[in-house]
LOLOVEX-113576 format. One record per atom (N, C-alpha, C): residue in three letters; y, z, x. Coordinates in steps of 0.001 Angstrom, whole numbers, plus 500000, padded with zeros to 6 digits. Each point is the difference from the previous one (the first is absolute). Example, Ala and Ser with C-alpha at 12.3 -4.5 7.8 and 13.67 -1.06 7.14 Angstrom:
residues 2
ALA494310507800513190
ALA501190500000499110
ALA501200500000500900
SER501050499280499650
SER501190500060500820
SER501090500730499230
***
This chain:
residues 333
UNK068836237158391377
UNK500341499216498810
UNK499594500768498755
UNK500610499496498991
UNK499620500878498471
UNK499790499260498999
UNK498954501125499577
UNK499355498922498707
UNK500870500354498829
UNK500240498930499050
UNK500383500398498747
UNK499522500053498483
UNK500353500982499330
UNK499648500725498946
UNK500688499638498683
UNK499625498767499210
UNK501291499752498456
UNK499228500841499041
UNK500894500376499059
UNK500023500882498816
UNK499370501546501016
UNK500587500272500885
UNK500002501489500493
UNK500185501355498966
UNK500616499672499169
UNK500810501009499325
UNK498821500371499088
UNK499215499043499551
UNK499341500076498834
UNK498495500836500671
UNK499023499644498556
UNK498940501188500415
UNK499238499566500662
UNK499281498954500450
UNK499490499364500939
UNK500415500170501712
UNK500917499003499351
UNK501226499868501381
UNK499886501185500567
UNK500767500916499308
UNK500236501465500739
UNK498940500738500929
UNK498872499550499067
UNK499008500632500670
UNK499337499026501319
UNK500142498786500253
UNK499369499440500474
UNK501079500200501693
UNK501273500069499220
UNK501106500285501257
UNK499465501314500799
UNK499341500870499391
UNK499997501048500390
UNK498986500129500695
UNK498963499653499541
UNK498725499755500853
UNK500148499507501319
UNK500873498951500078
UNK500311499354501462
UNK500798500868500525
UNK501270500568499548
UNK501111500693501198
UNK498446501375500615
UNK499225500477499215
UNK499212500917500420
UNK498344499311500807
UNK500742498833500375
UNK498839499054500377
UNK500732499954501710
UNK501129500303499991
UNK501133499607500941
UNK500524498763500436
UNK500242499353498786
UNK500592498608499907
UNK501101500021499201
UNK500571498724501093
UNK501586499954500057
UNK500356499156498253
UNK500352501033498971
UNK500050499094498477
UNK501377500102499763
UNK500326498846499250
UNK501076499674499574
UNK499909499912498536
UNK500610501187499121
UNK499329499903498654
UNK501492499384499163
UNK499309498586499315
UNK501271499626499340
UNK500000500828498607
UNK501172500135499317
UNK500476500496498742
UNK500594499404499073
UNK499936499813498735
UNK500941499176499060
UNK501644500669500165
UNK500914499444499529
UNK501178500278500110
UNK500077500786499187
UNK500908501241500147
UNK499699501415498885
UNK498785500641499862
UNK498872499609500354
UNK498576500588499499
UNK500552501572501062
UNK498819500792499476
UNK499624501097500372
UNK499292499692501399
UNK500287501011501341
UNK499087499757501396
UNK499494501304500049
UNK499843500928498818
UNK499633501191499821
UNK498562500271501079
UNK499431499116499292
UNK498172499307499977
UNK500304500504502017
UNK500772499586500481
UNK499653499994501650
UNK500708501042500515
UNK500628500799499711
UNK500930500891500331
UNK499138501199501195
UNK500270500520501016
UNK499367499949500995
UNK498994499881501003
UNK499933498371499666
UNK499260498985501295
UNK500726499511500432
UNK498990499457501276
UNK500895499901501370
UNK500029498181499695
UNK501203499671499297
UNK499848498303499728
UNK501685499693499776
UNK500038498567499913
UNK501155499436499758
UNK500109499768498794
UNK500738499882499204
UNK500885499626498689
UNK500797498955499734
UNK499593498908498895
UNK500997498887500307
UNK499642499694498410
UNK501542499472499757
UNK499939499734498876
UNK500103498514499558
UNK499377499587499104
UNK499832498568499622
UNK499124499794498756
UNK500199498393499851
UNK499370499455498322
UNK498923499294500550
UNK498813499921500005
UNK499144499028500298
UNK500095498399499399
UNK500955499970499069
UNK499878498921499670
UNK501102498929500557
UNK500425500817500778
UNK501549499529500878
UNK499269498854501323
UNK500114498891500210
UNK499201500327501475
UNK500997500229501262
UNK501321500229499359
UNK500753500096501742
UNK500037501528500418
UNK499375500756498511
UNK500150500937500329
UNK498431500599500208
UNK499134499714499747
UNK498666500223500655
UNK500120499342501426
UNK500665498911500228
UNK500107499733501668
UNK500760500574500698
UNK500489500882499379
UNK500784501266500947
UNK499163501136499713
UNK499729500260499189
UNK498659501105500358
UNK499080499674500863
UNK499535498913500321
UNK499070499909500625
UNK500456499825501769
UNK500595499852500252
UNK500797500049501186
UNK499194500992501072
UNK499660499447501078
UNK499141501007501054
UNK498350500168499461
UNK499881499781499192
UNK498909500142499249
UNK498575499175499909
UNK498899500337500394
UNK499399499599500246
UNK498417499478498977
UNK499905500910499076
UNK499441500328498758
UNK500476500344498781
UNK499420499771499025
UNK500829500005498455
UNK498486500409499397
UNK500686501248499068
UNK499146500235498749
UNK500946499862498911
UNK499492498959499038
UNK500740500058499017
UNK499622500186498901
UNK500478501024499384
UNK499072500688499118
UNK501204500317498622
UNK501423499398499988
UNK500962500287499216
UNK499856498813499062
UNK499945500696498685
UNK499563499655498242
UNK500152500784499594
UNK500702499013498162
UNK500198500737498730
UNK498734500409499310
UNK500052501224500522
UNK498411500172499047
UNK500201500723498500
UNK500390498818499252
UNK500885500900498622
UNK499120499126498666
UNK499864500239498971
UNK499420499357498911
UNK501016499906499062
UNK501237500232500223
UNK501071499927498706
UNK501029499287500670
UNK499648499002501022
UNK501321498986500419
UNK499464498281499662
UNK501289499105499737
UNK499585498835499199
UNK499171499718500478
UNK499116498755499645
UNK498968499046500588
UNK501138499428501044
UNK500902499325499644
UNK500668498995500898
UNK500786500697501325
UNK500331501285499644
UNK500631500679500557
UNK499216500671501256
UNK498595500349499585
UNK499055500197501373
UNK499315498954500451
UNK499633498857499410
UNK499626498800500606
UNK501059499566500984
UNK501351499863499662
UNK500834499985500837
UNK500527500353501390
UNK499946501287499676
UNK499637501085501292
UNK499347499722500416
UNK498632500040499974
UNK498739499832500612
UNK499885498886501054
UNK500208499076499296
UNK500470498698500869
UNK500643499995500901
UNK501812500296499682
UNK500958500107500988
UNK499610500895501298
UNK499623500986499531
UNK499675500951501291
UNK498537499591500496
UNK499318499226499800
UNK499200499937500772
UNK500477498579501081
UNK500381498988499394
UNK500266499089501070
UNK501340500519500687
UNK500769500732500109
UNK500919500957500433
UNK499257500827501154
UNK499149500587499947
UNK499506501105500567
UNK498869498884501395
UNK499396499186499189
UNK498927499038501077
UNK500942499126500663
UNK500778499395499151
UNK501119498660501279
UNK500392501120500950
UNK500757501355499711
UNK500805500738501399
UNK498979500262500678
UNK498444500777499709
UNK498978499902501190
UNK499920499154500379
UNK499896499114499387
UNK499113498221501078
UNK501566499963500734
UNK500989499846499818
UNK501063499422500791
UNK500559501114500991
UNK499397501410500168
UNK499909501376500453
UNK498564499625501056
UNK499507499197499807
UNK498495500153501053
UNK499489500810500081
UNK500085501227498718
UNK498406500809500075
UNK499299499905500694
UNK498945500948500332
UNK498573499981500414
UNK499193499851498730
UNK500503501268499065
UNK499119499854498387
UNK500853500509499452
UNK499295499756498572
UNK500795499902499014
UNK498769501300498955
UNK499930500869499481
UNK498864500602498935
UNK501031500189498624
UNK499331499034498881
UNK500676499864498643
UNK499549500677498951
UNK500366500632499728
UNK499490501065498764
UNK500226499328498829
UNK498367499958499112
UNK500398498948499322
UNK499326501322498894
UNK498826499090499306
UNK499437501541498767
UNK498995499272499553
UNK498558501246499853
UNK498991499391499236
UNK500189498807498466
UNK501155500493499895
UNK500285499101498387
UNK500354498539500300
UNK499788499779501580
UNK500262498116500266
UNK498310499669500086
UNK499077500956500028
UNK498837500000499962
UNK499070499317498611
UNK500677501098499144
UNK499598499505498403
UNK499786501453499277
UNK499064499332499389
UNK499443501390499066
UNK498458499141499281
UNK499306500930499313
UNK498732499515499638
UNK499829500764497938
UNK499634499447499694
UNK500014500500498207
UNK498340501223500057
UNK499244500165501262
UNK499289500604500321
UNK499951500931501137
UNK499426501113499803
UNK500576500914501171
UNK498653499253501616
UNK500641498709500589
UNK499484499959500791
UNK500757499810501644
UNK499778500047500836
UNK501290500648500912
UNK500186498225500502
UNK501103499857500822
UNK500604499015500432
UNK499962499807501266
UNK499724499134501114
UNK500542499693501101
UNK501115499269499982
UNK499952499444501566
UNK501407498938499979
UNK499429498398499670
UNK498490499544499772
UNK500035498740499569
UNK500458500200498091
UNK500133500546499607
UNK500261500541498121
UNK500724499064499914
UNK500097498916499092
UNK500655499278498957
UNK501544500235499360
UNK501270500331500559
UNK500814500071498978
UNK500218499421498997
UNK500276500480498620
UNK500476499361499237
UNK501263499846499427
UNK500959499002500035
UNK501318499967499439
UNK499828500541498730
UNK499256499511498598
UNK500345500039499018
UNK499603501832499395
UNK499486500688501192
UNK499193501133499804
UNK500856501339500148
UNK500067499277501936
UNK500719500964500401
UNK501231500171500537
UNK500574499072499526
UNK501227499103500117
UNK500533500229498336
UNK499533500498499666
UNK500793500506498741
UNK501107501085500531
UNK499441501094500898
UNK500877500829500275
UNK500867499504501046
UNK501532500148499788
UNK500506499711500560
UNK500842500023501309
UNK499384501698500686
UNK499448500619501116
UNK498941499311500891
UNK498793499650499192
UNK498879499663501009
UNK500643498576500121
UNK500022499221499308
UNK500770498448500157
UNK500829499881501063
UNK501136501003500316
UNK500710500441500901
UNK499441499967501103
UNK499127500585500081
UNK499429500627501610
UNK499151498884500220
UNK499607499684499230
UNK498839498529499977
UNK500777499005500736
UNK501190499826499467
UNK500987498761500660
UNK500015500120501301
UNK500719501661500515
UNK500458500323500731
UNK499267500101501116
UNK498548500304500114
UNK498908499659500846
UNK499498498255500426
UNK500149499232498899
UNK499941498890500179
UNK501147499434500807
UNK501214500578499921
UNK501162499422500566
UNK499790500341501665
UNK499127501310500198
UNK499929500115501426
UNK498878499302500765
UNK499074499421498905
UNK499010499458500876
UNK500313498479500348
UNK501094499281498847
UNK500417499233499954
UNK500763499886501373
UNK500481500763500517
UNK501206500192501470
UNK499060500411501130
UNK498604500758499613
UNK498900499693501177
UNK499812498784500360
UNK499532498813499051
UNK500046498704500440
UNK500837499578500736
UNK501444500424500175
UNK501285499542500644
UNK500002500982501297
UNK498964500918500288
UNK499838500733501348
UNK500393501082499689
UNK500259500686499372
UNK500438501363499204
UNK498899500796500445
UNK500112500929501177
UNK498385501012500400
UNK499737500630498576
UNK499905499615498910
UNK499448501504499674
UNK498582500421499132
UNK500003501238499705
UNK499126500368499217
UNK500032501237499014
UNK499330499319498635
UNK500033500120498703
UNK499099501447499757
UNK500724501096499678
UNK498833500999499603
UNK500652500168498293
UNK498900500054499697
UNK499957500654498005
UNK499931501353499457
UNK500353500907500236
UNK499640501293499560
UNK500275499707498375
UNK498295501522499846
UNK500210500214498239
UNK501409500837499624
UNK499395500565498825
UNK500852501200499436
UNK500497501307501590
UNK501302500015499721
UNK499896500687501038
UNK500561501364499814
UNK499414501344500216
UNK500292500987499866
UNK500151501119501075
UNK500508501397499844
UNK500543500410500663
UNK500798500782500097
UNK500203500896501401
UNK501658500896500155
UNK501167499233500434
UNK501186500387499439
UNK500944498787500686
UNK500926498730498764
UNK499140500278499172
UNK500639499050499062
UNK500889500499499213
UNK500896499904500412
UNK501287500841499527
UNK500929499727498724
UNK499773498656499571
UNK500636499050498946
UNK500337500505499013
UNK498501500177499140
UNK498501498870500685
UNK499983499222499857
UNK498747499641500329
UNK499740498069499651
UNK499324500067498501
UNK499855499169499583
UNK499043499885498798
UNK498268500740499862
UNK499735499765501275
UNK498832500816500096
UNK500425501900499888
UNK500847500033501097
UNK500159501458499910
UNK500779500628498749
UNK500202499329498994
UNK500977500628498771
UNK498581500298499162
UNK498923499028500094
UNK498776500632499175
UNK500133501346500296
UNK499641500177501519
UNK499649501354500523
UNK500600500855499281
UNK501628499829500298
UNK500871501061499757
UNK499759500565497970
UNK499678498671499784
UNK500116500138498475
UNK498693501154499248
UNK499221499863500879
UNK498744500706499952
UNK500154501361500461
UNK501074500435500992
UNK500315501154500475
UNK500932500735498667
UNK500685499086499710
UNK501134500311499201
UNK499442500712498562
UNK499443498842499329
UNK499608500243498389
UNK498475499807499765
UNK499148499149501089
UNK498485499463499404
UNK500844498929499665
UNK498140499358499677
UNK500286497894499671
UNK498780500267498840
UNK500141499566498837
UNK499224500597498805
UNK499063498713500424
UNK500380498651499676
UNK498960499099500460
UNK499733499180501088
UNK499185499210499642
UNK499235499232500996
UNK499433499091500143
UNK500005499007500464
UNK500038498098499881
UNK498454499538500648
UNK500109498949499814
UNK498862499293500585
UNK500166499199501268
UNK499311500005501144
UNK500686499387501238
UNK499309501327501303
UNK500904499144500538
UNK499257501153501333
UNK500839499329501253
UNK500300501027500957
UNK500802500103501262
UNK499480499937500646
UNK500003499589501928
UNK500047500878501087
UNK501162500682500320
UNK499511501090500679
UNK500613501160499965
UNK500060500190501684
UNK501215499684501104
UNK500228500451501250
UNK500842500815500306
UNK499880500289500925
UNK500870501338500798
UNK501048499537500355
UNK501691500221500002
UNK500800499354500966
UNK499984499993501265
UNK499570500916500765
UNK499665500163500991
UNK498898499189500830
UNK498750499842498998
UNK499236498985500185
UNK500319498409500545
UNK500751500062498494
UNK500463498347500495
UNK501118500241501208
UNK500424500519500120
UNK501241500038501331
UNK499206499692501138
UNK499165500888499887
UNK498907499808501434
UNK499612498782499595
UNK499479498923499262
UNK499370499143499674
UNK500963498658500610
UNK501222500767499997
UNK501337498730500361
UNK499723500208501466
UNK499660500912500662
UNK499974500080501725
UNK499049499076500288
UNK499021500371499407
UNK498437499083500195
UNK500651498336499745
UNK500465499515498762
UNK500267498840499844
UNK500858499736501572
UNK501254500541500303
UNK500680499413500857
UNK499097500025501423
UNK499313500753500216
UNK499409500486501281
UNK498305498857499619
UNK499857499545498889
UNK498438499912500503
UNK500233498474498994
UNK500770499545499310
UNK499720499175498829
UNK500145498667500369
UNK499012499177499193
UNK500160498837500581
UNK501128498686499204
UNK500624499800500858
UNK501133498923499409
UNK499759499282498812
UNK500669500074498968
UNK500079499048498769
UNK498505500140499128
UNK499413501741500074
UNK499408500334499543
UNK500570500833499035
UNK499369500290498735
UNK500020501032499380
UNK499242501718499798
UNK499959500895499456
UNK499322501156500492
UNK500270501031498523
UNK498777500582499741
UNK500575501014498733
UNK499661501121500894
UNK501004500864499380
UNK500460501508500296
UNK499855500671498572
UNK498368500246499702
UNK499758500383498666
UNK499649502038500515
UNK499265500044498904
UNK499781501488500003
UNK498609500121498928
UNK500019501200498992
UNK498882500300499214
UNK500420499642498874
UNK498876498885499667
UNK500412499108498686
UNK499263501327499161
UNK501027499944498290
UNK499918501030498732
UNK500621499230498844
UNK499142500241499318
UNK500751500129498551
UNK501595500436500099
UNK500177499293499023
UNK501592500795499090
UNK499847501176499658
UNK498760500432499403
UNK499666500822499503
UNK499425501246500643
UNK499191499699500959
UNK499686501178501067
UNK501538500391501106
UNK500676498771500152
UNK501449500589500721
UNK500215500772499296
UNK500738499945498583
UNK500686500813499278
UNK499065501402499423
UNK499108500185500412
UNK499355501137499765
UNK499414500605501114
UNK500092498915501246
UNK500261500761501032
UNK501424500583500289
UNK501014499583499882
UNK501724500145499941
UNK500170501516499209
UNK499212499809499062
UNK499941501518498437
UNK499347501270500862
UNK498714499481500869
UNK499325501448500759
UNK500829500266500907
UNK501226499379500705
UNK500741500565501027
UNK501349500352499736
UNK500355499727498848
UNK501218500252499185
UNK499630501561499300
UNK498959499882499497
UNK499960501274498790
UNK499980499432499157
UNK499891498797499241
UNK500592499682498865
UNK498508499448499245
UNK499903499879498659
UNK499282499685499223
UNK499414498217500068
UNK498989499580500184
UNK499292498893499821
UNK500643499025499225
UNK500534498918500016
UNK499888499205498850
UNK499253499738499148
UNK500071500112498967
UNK499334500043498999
UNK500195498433498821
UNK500547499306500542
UNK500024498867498625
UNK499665498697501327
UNK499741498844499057
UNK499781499012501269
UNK501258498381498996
UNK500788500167501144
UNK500939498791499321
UNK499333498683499951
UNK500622498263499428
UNK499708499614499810
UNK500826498785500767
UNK499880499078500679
UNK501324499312500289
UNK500886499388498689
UNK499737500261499382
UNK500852499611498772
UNK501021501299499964
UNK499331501445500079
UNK500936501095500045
UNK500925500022500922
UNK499622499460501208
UNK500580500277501128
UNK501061499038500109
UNK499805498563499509
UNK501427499164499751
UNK500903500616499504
UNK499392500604498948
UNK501143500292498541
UNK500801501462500923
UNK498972500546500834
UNK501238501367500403
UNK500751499498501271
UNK499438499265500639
UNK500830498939500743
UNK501395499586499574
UNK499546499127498990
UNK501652499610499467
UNK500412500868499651
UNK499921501170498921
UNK500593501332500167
UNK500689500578500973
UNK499289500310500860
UNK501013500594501002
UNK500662498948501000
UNK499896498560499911
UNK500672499247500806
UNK501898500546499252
UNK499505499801498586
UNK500983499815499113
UNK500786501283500016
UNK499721501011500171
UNK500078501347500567
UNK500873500384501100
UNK499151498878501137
UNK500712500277501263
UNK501377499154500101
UNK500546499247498979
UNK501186499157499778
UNK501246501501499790
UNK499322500815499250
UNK500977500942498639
UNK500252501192501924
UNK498997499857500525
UNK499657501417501125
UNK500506499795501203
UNK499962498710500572
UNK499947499717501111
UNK498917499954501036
UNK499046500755499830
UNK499135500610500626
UNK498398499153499546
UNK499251499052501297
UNK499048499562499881
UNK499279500384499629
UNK498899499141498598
UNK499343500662499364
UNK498483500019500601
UNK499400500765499687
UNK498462500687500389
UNK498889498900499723
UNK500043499154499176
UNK499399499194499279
UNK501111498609499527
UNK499556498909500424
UNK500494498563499711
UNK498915499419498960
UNK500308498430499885
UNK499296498833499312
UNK499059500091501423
UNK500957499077501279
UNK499540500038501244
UNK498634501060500389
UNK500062501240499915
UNK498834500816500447
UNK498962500021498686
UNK500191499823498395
UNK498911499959499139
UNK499602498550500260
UNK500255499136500741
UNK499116498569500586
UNK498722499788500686
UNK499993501364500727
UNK498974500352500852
UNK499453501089499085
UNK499856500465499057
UNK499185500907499151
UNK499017499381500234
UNK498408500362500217
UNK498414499401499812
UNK499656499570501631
UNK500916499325500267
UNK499747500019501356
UNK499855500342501227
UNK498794499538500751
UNK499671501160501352
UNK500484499169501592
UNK500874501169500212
UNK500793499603501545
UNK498966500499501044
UNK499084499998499926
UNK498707500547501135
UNK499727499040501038
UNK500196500557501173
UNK499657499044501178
UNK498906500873500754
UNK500290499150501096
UNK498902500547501497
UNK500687499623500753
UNK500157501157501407
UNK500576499952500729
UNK499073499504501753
UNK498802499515499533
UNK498907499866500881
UNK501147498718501137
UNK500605499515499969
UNK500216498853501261
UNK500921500840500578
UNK500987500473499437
UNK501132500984500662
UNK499028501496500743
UNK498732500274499760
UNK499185500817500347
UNK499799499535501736
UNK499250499152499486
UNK499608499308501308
UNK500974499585500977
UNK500734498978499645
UNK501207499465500858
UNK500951500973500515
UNK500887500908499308
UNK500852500811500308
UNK499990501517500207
UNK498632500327499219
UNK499547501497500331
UNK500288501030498749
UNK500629499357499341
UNK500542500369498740
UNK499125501008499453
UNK500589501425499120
UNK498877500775499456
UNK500840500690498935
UNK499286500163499071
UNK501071500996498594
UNK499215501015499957
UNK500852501264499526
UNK499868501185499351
UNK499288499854498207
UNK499329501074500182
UNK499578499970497969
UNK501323499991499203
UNK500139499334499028
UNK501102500260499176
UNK499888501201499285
UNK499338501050499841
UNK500685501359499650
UNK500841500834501521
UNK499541499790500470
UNK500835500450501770
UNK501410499390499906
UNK500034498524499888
UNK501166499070499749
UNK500698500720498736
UNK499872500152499156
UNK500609500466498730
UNK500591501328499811
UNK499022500623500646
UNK500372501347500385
UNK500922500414500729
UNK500133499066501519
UNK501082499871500934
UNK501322499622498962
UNK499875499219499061
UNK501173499753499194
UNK500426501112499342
UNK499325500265499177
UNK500073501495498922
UNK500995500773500703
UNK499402500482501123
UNK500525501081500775
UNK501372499513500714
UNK500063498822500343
UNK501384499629500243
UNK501309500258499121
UNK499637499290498742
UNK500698500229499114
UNK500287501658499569
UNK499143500581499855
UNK500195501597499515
UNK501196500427501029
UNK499419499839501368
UNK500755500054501205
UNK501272500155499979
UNK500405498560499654
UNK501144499516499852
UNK500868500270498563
UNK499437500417499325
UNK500672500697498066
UNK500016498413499704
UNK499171499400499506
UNK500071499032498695
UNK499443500257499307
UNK499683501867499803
UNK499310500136498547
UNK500749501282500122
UNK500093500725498388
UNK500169501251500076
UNK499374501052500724
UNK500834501163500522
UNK499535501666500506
UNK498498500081498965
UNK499588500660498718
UNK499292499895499645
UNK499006499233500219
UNK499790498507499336
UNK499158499379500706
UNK499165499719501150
UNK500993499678501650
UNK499668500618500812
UNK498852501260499751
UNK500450500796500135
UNK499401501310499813
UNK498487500097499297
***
């Protein structure tokens, strides 16, 4: 029987597909319609194309199938509020009715530290942390995923096997896009990032959390949750850690969330004239000041879970990208 893999294509997905076909398990990696299957291009896996938010067509993916990782999301900061709340929704009771009516064994839901919360102090988070709507529910990403985790635990009650893992910031080789995280990178490879905000990350390996999804399916306990964190940092030590592996010069100014709105709407307004998603939203200067720091101590224990230092993690990125030319010959060099 074969387990299946949603949002395959993407940087997660891809990697998490890959881990298993080299695990020697039978995966079935679904794909959006048109997306790129670049990400899997010779492993030993199946290919199927579909919308997660379809459910006749997630119940034909799932066909023979015995396990589901579902790990396919808009991870974008420049799409409507209504428009990813939307999504979010549809595809999740889409994706849990075809398991439950599919008879799974399990179900592992990739959800994100940001259904967790955030703290106005750099102090780290478990999974009892407080969300707040009016906080962190401003952004209209974490709101998203917030729903979208609730919608699956909501369908645990209805017998839905599954289980909830959170990964932080996630970084890495492989992100081919990129995602919002990896365009920092690239941007830092490219030109330098002159400043630097208030707030603070965890910082994981993709690879990390992939393994972290084996542990959940193989060790996790039903209608539990689990963070898949890494090495909590500053904004400020990332990006000057990002500068020592780039070559590039320190930031030197420290923004303000007031700055960071105003270049927000700028380049939202920008990306209308361009086409091309901008680097900075309203959405991401929301979380200016604030610290996404967790602990990964229950996923330690329970699942075996373990992260790399985030300069190792970052570095593995750097070098991907050079790898791959998303920066100039020079640069590189």
């Amino acid at each position: 029987m074969s387990v299946l893999v949603t949002g395959a294509g993407g940087f997660l997905g891809s990697r998490l597909a890959r881990l298993l076909a080299q695990r020697g398990e039978r995966v079935r990696a679904m794909v959006r319609h048109g997306a790129s299957a670049s990400a899997l291009a010779g492993l030993d896996l199946e290919i199927v194309r579909g919308d997660v938010r379809f459910p006749d067509e997630m119940y034909r993916a799932l066909a023979g199938c015995t396990r589901l990782y579902h790990v396919a999301a808009v991870y974008s900061f420049a799409v409507s509020r209504d428009k990813m709340l939307a999504e979010a929704i549809e595809g999740a009771d889409a994706v849990a009715g075809a398991a439950l009516k599919r008879g799974l064994e399990r179900v592992v839901w990739t959800s994100s530290v940001a259904t967790i919360g955030s703290n106005g102090e750099p102090v780290p988070m478990d999974e009892s942390h407080a969300w707040s709507p009016e906080i962190d529910g401003a952004i209209a990403y974490v709101e998203a995923k917030k729903r979208s985790e609730q919608r699956a635990l909501d369908w645990a009650a209805r017998g839905l096997p599954v289980v909830v893992v959170c990964p932080s910031g996630i970084y890495g080789p492989g992100d081919w896009k990129p995602t919002p995280s990896g365009a920092m990178v690239v941007r830092m490879l490219r030109s330098g990032i002159p400043a630097w905000t208030e707030g603070g990350l965890s910082i994981a390996d993709v690879d990390d959390i992939a393994e972290g999804h084996v542990g959940a399916m193989e060790k996790g306990r039903l209608g539990e949750r689990y963070i898949l964190g890494g090495e909590n940092l500053t904004t400020r030590a990332i990006l000057e850690l990002l500068a020592d592996l780039c070559g590039r010069p320190h930031p030197r100014f420290k923004a303000t969330r007031g700055a960071a709105t105003l270049t927000g709407w700028a380049m939202e307004a920008l990306s209308k004239v361009t086409g091309r998603e901008p680097e900075m939203t309203r959405d991401v200067a929301a979380g200016v000041g604030r610290y996404y720091w967790v602990t990964s101590g229950k996923a330690e224990v329970a699942l075996g879970y373990r992260h790399r230092p985030a300069r190792e993690t970052l570095a593995r990125a750097v070098r991907w990208y050079v790898e791959q030319g998303y920066t100039t010959r020079g640069a590189a060099a």
